[in-house]
C-alpha positions in Angstrom: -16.7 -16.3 1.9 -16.3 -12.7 0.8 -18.7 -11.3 -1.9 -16.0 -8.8 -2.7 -14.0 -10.1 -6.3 -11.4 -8.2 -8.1 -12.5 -5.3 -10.1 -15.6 -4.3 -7.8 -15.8 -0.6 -6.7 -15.9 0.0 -3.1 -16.6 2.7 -1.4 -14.2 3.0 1.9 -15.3 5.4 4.7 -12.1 7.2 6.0 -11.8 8.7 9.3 -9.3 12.2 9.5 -8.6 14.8 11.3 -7.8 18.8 10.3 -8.0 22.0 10.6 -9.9 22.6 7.4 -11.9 20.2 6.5 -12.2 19.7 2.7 -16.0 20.0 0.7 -16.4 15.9 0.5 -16.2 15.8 4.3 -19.3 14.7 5.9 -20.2 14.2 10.0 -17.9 17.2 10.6 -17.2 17.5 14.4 -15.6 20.3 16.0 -12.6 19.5 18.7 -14.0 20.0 22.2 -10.9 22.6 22.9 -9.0 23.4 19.9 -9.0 24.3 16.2 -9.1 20.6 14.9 -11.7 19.0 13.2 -12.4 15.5 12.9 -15.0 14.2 9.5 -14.8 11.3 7.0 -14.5 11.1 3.8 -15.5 8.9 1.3 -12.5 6.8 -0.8 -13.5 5.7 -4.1 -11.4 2.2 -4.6 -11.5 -0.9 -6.7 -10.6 -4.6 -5.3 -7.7 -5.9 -6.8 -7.6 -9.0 -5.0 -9.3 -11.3 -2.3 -7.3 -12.9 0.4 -8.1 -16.2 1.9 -7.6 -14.6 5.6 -11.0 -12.7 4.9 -9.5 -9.4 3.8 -9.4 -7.7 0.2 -6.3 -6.0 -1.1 -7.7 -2.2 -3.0 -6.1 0.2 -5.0 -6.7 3.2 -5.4 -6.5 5.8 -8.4 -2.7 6.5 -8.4 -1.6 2.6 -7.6 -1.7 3.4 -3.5 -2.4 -0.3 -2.1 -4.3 -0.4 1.2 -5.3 -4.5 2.6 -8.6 -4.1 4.6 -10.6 -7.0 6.2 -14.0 -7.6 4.1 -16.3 -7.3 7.3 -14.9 -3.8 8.0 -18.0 -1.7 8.6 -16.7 1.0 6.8 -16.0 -0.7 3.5 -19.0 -1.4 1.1 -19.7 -1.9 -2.3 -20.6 1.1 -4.4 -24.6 1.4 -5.5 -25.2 1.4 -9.6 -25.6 5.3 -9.2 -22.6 5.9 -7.1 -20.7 3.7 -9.6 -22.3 6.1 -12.7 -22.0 9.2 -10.4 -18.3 9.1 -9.7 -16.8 7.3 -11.7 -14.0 9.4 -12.3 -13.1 8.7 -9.0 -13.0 5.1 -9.2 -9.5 3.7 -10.5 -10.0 1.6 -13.5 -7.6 -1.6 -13.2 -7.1 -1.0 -17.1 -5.1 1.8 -16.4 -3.5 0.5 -13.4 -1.2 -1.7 -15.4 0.5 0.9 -16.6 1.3 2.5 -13.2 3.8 1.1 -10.5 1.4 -0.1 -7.7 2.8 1.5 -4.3 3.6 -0.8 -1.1 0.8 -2.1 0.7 -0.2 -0.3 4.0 -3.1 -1.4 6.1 -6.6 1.1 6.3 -6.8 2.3 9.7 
């Protein structure tokens, strides 16, 4: 059973790579023979819905659907202060409904 339920704010750890790494990168790591960089960022997503394979369906704050399996270590709920610090950042399903929600694509 998930504890996730539609409208929660989650906080999704994403993985990328670049040359510049942006100012909400953290764990910057330089590539061992190049100019790459590889960090993670921090996604600021809502649940829109639970699955019954053990997965939640997120959205994020321009309608982007992602599906991401609710014991994925890098998804979490968002702390009270997180949820009061950013939330700009989190969508608000209110103002989803007025945006076209964009295919689903899977967080990898």
């Amino acid at each position: 059973m998930s504890s996730f339920k539609p409208g929660d704010p989650v906080i999704f750890r994403m993985t990328k790579q670049s040359t510049d790494p942006g100012p909400r990168a953290v764990d910057i790591h330089p590539a061992p023979a190049g100019e790459m960089y590889s960090y993670q960022v921090d996604k600021f997503w809502a649940v829109i819905e639970v699955l019954s394979d053990g997965k939640v369906k997120l959205v994020t704050r321009r309608g982007k659907q992602r599906t991401v399996a609710c014991n994925d270590f890098r998804l979490r709920h968002a702390r009270w202060w997180e949820r009061w610090l950013y939330r700009d950042r989190f969508p608000k399903l209110s103002e989803l409904k007025d945006l076209p929600l964009r295919p689903d694509s899977s967080a990898e």
